[in-house]
N, CA, C and O atoms as a GROMACS GRO file, in nm:
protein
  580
    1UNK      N    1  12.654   0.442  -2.328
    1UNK     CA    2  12.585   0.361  -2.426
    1UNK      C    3  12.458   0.303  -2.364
    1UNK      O    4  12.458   0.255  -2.251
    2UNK      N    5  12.346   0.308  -2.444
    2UNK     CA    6  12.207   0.276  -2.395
    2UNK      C    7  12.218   0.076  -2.384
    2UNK      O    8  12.312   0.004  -2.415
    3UNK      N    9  12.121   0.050  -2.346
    3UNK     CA   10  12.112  -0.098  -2.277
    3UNK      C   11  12.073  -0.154  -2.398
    3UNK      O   12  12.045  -0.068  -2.482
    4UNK      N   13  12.062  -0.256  -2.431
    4UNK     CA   14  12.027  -0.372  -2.551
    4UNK      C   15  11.889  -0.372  -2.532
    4UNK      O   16  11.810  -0.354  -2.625
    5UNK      N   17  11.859  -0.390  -2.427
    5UNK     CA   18  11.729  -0.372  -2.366
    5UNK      C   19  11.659  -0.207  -2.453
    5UNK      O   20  11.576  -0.214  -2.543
    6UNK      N   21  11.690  -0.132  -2.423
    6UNK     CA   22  11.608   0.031  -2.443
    6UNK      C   23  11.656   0.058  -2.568
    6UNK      O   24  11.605   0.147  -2.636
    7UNK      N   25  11.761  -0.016  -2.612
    7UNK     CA   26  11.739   0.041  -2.810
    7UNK      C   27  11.655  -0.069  -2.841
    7UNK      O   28  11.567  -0.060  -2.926
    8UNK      N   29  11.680  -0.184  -2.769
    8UNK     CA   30  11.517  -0.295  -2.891
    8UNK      C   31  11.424  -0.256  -2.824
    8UNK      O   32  11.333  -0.280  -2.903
    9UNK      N   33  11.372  -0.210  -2.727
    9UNK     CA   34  11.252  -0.160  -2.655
    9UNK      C   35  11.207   0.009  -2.781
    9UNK      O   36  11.092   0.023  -2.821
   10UNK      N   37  11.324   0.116  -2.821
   10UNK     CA   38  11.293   0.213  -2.880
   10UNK      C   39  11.226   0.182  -3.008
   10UNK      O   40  11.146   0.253  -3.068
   11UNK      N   41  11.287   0.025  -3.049
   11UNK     CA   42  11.239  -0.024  -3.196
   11UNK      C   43  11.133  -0.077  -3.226
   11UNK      O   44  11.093  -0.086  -3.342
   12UNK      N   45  11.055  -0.131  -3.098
   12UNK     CA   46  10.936  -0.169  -3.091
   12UNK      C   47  10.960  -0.327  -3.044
   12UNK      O   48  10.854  -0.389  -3.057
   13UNK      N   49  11.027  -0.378  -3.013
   13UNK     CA   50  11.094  -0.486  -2.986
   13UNK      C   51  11.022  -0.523  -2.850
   13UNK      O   52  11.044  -0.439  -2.763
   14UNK      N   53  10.961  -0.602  -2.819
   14UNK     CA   54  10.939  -0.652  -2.660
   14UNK      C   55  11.040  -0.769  -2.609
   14UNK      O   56  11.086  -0.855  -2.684
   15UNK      N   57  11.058  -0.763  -2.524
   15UNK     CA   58  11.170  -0.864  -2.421
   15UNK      C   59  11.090  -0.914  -2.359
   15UNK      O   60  10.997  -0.854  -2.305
   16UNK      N   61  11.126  -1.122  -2.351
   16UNK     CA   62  11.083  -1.160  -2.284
   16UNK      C   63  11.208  -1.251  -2.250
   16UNK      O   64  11.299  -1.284  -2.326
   17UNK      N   65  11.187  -1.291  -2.093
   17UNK     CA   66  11.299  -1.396  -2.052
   17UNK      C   67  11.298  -1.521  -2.014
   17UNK      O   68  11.212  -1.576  -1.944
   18UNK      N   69  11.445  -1.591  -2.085
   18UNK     CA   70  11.424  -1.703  -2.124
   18UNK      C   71  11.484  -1.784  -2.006
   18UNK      O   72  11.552  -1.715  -1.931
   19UNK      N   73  11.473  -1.928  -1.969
   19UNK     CA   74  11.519  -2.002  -1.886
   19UNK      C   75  11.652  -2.059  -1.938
   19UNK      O   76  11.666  -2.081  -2.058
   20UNK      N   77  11.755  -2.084  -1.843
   20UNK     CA   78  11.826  -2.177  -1.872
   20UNK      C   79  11.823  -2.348  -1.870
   20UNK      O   80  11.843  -2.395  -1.759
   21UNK      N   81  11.810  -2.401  -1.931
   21UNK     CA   82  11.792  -2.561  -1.847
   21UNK      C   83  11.921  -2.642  -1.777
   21UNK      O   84  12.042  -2.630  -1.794
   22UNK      N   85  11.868  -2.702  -1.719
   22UNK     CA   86  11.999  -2.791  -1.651
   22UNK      C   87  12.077  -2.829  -1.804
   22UNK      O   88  12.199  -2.816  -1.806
   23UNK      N   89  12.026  -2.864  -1.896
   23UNK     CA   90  12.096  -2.909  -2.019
   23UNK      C   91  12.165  -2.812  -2.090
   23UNK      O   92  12.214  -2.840  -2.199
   24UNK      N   93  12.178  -2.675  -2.031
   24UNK     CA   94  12.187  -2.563  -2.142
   24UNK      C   95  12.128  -2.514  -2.270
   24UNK      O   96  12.175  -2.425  -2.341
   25UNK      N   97  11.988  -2.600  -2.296
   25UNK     CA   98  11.894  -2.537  -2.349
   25UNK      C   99  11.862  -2.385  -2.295
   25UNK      O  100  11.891  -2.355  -2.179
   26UNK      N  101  11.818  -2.315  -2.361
   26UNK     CA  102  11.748  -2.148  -2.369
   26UNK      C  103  11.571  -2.214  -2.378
   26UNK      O  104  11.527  -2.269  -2.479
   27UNK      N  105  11.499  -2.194  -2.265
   27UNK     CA  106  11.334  -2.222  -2.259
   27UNK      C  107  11.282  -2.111  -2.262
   27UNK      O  108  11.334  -2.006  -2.225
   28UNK      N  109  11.164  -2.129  -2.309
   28UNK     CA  110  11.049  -2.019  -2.320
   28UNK      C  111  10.928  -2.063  -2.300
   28UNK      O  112  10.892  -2.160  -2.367
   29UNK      N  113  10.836  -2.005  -2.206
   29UNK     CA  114  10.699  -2.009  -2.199
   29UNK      C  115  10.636  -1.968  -2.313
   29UNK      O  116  10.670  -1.867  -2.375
   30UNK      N  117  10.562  -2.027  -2.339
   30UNK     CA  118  10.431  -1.951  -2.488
   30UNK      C  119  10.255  -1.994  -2.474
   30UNK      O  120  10.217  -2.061  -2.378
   31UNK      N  121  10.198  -1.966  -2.538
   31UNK     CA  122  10.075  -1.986  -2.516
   31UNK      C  123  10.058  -2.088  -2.700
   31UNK      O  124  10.116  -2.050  -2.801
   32UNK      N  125  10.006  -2.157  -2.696
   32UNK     CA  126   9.975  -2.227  -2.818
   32UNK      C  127   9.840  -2.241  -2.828
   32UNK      O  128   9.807  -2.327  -2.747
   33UNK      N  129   9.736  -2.195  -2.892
   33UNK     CA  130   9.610  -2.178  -2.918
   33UNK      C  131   9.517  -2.191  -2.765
   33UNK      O  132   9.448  -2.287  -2.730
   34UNK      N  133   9.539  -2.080  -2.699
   34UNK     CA  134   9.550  -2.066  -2.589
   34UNK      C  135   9.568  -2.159  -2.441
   34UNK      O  136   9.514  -2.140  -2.332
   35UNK      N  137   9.634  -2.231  -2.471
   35UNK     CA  138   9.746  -2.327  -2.378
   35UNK      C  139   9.878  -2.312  -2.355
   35UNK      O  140   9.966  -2.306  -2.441
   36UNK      N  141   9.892  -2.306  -2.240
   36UNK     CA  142   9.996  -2.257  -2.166
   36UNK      C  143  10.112  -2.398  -2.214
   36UNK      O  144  10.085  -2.513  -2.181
   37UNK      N  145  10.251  -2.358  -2.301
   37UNK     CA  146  10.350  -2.460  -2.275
   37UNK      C  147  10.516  -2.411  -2.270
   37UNK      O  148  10.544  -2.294  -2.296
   38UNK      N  149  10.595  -2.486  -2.245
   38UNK     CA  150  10.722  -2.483  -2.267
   38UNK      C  151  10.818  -2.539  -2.397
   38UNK      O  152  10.835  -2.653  -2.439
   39UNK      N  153  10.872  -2.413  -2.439
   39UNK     CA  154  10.956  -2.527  -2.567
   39UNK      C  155  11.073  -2.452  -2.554
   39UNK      O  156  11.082  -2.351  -2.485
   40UNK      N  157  11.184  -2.514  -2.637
   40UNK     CA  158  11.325  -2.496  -2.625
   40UNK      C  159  11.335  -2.399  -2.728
   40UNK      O  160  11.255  -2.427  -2.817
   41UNK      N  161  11.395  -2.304  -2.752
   41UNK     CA  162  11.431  -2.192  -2.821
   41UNK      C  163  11.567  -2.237  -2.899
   41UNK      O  164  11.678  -2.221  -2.847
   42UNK      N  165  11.544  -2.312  -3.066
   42UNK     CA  166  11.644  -2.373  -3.146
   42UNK      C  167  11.635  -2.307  -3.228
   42UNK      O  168  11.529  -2.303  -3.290
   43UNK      N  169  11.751  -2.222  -3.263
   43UNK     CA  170  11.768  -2.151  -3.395
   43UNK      C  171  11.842  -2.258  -3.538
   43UNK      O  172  11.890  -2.224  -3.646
   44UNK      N  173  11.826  -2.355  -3.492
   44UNK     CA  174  11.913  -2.460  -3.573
   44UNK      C  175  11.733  -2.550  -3.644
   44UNK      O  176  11.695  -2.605  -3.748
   45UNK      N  177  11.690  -2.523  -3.538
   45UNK     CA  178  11.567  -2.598  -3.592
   45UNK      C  179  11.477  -2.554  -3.704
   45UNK      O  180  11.406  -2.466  -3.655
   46UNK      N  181  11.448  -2.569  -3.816
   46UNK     CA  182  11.406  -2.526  -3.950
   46UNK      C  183  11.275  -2.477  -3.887
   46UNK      O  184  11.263  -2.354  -3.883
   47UNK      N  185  11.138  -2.576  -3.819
   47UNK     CA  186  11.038  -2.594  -3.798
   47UNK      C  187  10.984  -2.567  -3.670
   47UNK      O  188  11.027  -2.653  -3.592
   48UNK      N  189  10.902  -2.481  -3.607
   48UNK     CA  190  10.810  -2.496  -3.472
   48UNK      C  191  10.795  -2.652  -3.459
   48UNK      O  192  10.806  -2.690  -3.576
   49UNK      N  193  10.777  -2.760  -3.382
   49UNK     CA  194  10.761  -2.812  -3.346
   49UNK      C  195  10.654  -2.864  -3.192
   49UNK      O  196  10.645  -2.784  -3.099
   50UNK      N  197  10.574  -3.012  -3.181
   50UNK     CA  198  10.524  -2.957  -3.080
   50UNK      C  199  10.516  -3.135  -3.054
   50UNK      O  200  10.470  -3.209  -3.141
   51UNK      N  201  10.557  -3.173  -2.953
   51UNK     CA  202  10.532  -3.291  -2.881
   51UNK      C  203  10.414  -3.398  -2.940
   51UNK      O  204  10.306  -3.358  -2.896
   52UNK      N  205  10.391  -3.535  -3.033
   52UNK     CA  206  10.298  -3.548  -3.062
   52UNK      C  207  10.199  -3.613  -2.953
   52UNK      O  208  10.080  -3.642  -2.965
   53UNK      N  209  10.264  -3.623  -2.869
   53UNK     CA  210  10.139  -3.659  -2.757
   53UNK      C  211  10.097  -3.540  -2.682
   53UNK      O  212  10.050  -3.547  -2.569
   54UNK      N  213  10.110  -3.455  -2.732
   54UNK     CA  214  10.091  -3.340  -2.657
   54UNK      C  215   9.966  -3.234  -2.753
   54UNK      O  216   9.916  -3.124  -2.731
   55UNK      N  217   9.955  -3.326  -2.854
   55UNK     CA  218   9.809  -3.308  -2.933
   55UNK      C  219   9.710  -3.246  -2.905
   55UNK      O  220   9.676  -3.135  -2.946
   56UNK      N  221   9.660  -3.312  -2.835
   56UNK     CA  222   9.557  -3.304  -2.826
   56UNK      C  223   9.515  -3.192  -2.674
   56UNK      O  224   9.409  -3.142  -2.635
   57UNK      N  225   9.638  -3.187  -2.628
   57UNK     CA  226   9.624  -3.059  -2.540
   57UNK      C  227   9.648  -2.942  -2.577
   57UNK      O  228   9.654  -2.850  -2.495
   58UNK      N  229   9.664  -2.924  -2.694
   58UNK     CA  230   9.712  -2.824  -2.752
   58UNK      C  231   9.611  -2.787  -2.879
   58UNK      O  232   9.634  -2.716  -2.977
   59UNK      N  233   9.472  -2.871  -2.837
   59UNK     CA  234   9.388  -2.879  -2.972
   59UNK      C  235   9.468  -2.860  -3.096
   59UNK      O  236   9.448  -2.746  -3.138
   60UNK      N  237   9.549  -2.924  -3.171
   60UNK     CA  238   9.565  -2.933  -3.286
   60UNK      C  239   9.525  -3.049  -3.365
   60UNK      O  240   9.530  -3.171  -3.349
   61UNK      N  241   9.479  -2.961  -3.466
   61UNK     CA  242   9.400  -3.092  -3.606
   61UNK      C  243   9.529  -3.105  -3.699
   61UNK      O  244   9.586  -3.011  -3.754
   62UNK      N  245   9.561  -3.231  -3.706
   62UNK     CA  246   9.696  -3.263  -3.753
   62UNK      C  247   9.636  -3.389  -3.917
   62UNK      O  248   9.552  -3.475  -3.945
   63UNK      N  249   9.715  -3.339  -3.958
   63UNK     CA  250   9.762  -3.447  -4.113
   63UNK      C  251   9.914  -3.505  -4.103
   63UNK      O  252  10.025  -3.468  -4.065
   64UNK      N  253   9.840  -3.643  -4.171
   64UNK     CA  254  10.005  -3.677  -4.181
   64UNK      C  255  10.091  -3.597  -4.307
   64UNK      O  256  10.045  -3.541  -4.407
   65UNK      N  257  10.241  -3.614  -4.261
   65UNK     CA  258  10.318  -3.563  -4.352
   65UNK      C  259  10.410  -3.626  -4.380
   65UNK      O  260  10.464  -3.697  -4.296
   66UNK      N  261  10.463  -3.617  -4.524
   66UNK     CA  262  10.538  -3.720  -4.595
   66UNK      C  263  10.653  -3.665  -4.526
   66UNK      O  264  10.664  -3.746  -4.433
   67UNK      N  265  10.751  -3.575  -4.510
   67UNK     CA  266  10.848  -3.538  -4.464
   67UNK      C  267  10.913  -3.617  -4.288
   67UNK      O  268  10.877  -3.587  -4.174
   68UNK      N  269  11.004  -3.710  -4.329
   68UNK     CA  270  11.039  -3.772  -4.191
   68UNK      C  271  11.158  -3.677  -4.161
   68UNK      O  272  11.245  -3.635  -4.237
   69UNK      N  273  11.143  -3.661  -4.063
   69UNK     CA  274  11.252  -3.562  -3.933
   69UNK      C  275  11.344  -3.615  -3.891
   69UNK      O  276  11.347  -3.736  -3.869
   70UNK      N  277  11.456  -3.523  -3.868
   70UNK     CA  278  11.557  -3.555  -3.820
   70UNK      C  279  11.603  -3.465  -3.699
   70UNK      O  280  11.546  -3.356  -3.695
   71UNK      N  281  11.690  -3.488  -3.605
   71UNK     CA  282  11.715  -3.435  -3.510
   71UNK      C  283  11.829  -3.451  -3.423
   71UNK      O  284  11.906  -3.530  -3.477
   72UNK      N  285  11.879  -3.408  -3.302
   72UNK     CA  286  11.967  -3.485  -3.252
   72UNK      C  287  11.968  -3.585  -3.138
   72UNK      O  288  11.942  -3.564  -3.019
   73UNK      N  289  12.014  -3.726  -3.213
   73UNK     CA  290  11.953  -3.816  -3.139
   73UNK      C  291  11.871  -3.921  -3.215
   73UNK      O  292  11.871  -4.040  -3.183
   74UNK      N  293  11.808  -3.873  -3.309
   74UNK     CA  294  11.652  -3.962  -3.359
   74UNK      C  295  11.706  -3.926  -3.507
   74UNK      O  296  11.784  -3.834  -3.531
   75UNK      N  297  11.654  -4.009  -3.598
   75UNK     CA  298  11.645  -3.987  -3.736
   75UNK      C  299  11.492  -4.042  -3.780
   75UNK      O  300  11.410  -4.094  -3.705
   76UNK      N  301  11.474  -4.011  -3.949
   76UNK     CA  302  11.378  -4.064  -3.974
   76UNK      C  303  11.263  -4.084  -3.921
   76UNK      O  304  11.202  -4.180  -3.966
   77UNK      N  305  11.213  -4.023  -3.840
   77UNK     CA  306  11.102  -3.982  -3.746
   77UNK      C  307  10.962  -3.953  -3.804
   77UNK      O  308  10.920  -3.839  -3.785
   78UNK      N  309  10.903  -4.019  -3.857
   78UNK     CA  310  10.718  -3.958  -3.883
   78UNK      C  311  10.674  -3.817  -3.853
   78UNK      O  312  10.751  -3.765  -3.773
   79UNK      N  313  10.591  -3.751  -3.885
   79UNK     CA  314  10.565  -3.628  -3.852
   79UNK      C  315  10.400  -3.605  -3.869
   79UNK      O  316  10.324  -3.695  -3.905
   80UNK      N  317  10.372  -3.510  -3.847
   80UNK     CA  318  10.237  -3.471  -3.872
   80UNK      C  319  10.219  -3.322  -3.906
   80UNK      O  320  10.280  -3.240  -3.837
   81UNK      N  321  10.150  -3.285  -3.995
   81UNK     CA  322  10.155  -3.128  -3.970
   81UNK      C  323   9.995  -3.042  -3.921
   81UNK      O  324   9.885  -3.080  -3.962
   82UNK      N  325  10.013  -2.934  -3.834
   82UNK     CA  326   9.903  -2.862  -3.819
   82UNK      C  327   9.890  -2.739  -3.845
   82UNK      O  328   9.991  -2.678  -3.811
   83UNK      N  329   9.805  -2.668  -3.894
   83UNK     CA  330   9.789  -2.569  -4.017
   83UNK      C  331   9.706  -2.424  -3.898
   83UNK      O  332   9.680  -2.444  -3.779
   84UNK      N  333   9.695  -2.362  -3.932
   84UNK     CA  334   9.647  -2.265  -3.875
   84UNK      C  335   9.609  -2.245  -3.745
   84UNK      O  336   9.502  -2.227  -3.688
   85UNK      N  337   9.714  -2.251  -3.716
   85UNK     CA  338   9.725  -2.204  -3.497
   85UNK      C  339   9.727  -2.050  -3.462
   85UNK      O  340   9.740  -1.962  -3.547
   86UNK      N  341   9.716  -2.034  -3.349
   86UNK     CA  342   9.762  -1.915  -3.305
   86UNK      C  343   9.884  -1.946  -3.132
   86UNK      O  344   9.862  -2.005  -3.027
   87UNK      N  345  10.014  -1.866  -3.190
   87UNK     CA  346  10.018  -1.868  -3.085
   87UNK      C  347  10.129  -1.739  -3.022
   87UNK      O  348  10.203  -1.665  -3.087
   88UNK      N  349  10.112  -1.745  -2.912
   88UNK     CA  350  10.155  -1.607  -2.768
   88UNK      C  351  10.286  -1.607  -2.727
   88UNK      O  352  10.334  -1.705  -2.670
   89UNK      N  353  10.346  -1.513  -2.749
   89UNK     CA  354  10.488  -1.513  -2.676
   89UNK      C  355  10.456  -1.385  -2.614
   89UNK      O  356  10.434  -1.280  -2.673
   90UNK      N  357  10.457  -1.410  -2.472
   90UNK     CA  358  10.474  -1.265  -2.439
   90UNK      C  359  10.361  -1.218  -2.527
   90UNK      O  360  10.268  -1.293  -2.554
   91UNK      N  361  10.373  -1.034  -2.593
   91UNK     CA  362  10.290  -0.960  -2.619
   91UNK      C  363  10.264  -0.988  -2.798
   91UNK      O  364  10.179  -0.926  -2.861
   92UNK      N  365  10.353  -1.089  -2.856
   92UNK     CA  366  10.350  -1.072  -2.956
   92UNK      C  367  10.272  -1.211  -3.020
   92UNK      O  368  10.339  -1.315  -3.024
   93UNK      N  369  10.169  -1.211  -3.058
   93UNK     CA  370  10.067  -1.268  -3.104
   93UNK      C  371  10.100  -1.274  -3.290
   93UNK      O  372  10.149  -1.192  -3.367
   94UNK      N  373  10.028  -1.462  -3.317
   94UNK     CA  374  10.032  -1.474  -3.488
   94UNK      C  375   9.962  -1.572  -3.471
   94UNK      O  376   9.968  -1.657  -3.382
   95UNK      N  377   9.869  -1.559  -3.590
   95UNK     CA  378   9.775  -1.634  -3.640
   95UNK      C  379   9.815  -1.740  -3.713
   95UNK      O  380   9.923  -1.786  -3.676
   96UNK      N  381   9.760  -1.800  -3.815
   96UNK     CA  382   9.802  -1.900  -3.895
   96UNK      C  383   9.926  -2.002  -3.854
   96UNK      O  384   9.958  -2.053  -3.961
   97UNK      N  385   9.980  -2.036  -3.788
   97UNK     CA  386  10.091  -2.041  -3.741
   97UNK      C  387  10.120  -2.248  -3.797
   97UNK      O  388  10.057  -2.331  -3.732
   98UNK      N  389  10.188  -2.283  -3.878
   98UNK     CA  390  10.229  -2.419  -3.901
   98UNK      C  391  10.334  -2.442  -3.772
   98UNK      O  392  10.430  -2.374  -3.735
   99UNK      N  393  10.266  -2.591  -3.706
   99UNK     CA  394  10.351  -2.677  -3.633
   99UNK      C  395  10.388  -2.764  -3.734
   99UNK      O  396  10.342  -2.774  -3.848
  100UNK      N  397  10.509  -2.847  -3.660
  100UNK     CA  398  10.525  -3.001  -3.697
  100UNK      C  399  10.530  -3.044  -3.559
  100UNK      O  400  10.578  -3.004  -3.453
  101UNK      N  401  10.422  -3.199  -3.627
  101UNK     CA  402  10.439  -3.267  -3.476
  101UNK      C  403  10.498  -3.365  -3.504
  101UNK      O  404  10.507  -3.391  -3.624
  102UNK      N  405  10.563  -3.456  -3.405
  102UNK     CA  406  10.665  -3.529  -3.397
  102UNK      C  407  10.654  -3.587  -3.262
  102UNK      O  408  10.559  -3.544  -3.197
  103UNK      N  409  10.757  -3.705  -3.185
  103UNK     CA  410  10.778  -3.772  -3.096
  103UNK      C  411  10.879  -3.688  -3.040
  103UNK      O  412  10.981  -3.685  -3.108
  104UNK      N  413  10.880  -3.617  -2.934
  104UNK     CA  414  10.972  -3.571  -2.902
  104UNK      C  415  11.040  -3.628  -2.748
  104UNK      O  416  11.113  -3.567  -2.670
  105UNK      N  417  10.983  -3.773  -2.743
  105UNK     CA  418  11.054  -3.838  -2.603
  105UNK      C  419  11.128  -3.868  -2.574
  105UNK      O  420  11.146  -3.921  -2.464
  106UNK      N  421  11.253  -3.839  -2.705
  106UNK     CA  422  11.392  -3.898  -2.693
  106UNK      C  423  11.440  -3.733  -2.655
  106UNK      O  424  11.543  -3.727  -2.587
  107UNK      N  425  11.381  -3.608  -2.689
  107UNK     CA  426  11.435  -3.496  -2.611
  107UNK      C  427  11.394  -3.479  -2.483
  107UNK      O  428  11.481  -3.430  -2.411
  108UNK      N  429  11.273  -3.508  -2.422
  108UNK     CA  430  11.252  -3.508  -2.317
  108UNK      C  431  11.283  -3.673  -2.215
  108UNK      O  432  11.254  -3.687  -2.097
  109UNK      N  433  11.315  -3.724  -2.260
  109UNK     CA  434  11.436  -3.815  -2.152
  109UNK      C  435  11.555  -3.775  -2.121
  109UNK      O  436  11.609  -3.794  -2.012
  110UNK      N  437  11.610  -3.707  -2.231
  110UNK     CA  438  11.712  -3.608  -2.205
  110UNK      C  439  11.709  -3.526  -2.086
  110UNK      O  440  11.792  -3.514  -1.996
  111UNK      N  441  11.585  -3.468  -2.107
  111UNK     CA  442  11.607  -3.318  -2.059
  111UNK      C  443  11.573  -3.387  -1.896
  111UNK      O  444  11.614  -3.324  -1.798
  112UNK      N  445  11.511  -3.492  -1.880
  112UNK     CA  446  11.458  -3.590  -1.749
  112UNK      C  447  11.597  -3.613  -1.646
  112UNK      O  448  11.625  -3.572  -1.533
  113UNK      N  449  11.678  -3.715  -1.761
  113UNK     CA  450  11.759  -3.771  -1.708
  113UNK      C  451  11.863  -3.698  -1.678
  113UNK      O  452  11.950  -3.759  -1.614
  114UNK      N  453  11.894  -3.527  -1.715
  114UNK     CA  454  11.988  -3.415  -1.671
  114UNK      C  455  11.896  -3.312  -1.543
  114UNK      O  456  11.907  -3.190  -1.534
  115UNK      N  457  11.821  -3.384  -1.469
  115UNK     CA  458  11.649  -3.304  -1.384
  115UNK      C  459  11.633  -3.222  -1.396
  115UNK      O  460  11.638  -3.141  -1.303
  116UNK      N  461  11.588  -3.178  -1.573
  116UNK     CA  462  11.619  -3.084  -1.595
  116UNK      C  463  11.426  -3.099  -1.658
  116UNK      O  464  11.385  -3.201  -1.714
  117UNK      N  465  11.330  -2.965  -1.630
  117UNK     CA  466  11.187  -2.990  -1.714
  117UNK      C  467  11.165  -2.990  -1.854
  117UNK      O  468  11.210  -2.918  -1.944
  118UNK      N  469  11.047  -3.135  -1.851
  118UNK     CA  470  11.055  -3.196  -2.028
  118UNK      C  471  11.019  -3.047  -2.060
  118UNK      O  472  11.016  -2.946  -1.989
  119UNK      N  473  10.989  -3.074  -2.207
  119UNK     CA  474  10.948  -2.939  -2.285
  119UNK      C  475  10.801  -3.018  -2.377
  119UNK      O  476  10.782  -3.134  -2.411
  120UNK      N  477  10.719  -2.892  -2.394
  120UNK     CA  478  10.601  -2.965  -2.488
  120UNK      C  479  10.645  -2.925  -2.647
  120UNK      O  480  10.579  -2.984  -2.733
  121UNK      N  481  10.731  -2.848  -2.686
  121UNK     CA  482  10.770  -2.827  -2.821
  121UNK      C  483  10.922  -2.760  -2.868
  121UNK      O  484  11.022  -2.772  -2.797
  122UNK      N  485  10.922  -2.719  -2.943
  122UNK     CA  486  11.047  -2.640  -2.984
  122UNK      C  487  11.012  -2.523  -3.054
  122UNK      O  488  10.927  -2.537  -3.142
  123UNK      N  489  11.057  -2.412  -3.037
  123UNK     CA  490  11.021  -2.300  -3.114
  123UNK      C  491  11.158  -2.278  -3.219
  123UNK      O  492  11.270  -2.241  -3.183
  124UNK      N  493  11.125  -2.303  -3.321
  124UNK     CA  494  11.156  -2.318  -3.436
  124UNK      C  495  11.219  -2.166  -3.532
  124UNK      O  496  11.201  -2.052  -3.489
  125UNK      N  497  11.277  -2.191  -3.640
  125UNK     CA  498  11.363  -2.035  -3.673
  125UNK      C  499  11.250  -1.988  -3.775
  125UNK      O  500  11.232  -1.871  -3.810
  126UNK      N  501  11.169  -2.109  -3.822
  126UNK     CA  502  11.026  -2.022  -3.843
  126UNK      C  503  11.010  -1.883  -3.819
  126UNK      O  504  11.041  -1.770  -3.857
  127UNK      N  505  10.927  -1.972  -3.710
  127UNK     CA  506  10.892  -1.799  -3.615
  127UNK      C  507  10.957  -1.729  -3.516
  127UNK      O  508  10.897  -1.678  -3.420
  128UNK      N  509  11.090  -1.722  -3.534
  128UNK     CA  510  11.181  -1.678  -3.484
  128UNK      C  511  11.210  -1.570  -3.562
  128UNK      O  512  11.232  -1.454  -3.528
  129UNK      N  513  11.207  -1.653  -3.740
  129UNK     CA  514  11.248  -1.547  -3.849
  129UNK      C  515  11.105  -1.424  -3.837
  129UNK      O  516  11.112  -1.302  -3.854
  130UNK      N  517  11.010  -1.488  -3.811
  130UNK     CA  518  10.835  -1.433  -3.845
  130UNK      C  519  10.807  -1.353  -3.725
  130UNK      O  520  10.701  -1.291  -3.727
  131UNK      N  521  10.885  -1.341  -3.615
  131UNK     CA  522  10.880  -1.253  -3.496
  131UNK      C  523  11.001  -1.153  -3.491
  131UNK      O  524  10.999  -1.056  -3.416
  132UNK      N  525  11.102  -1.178  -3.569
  132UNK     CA  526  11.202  -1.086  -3.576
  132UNK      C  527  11.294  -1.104  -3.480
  132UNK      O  528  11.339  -1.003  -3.427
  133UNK      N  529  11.322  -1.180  -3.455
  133UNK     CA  530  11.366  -1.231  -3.294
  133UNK      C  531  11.510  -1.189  -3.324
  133UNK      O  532  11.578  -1.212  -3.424
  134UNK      N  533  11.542  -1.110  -3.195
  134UNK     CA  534  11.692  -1.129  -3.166
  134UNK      C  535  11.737  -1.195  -3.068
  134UNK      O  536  11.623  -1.200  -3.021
  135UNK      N  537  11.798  -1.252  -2.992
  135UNK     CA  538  11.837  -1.348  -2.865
  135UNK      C  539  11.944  -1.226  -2.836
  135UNK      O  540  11.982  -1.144  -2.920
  136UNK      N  541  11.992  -1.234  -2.665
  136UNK     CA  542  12.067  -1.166  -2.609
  136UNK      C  543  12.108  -1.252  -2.502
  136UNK      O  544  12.046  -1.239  -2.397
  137UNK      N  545  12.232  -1.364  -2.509
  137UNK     CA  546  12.257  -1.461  -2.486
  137UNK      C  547  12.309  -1.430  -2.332
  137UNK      O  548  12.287  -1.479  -2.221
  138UNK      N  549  12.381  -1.332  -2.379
  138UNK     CA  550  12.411  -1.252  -2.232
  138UNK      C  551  12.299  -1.264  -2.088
  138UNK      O  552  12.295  -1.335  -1.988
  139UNK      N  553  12.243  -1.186  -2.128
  139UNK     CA  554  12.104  -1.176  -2.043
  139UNK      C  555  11.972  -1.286  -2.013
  139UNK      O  556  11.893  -1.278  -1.919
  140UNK      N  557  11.973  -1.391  -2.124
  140UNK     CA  558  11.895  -1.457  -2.146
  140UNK      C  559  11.744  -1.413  -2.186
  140UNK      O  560  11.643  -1.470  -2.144
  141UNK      N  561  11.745  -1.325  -2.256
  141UNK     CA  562  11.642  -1.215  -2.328
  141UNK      C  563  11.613  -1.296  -2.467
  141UNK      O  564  11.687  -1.366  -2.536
  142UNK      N  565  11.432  -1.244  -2.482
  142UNK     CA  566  11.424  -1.308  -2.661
  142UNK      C  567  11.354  -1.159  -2.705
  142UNK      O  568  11.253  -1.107  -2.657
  143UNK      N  569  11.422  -1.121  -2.789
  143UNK     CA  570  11.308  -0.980  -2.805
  143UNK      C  571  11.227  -1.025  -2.951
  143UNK      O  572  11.267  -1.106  -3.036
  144UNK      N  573  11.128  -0.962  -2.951
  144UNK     CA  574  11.057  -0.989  -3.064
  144UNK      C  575  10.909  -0.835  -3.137
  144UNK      O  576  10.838  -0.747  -3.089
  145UNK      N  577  10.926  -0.865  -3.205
  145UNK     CA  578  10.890  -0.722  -3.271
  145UNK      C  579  10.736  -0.782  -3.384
  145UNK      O  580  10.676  -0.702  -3.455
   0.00000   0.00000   0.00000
């Protein structure tokens, strides 16, 4: 039987690999309008997400948004939204791309206080759904097509 790897590789699928965190988060490197960051790979999470102090390193032009967030840990949370990004996983590139921004310091005290590295966002089932993503939990693989 061929590898998980070389039938999503035959499908057009690229593999990229993911970190474990001290917390048992699944991390991923990405590029966000060409800035290099880290976010947690949540298939539970509706929305991309991206640190709101982490704004402005990430050049995003943000509006507020009526929609308050919820999470685990935090409720009722303010948000902001930003509209047409681009951003990089590995080989697979998208334009237009909606964040939500948010406070995300109650996840990264977390991820601190387990010495485990903060994260600048969350990659969201968004574009998880919008990359085709399969996870290979086994391996710690994200393939995306």
């Amino acid at each position: 039987m061929a590898s998980l790897k070389k039938f999503m590789s035959s499908r057009g699928f690229d593999a990229l690999k993911m970190q474990t965190t001290s917390t048992d988060h699944l991390a991923i490197d990405a590029v966000l309008n060409t800035v290099a960051g880290r976010f947690i790979v949540d298939t539970g999470a509706s929305n991309t997400c991206v640190d709101l102090g982490r704004a402005g390193a990430f050049g995003l032009t943000t509006e507020p948004s009526e929609i308050l967030a919820a999470g685990a840990g935090a409720t009722d949370m303010e948000t902001f939204i930003s509209d047409g990004n681009t951003l990089m996983l590995g080989n697979w590139r998208q334009t237009g791309v909606r964040v939500v921004l948010l406070d995300l310091s109650h996840v990264n005290q977390a991820m601190i206080q387990h010495e485990a590295e903060p994260v600048d966002g969350i990659l969201g089932a968004d574009v998880l759904r919008m990359a085709r993503a399969v996870i290979d939990y086994r391996k710690n693989r994200l393939y995306l097509k």
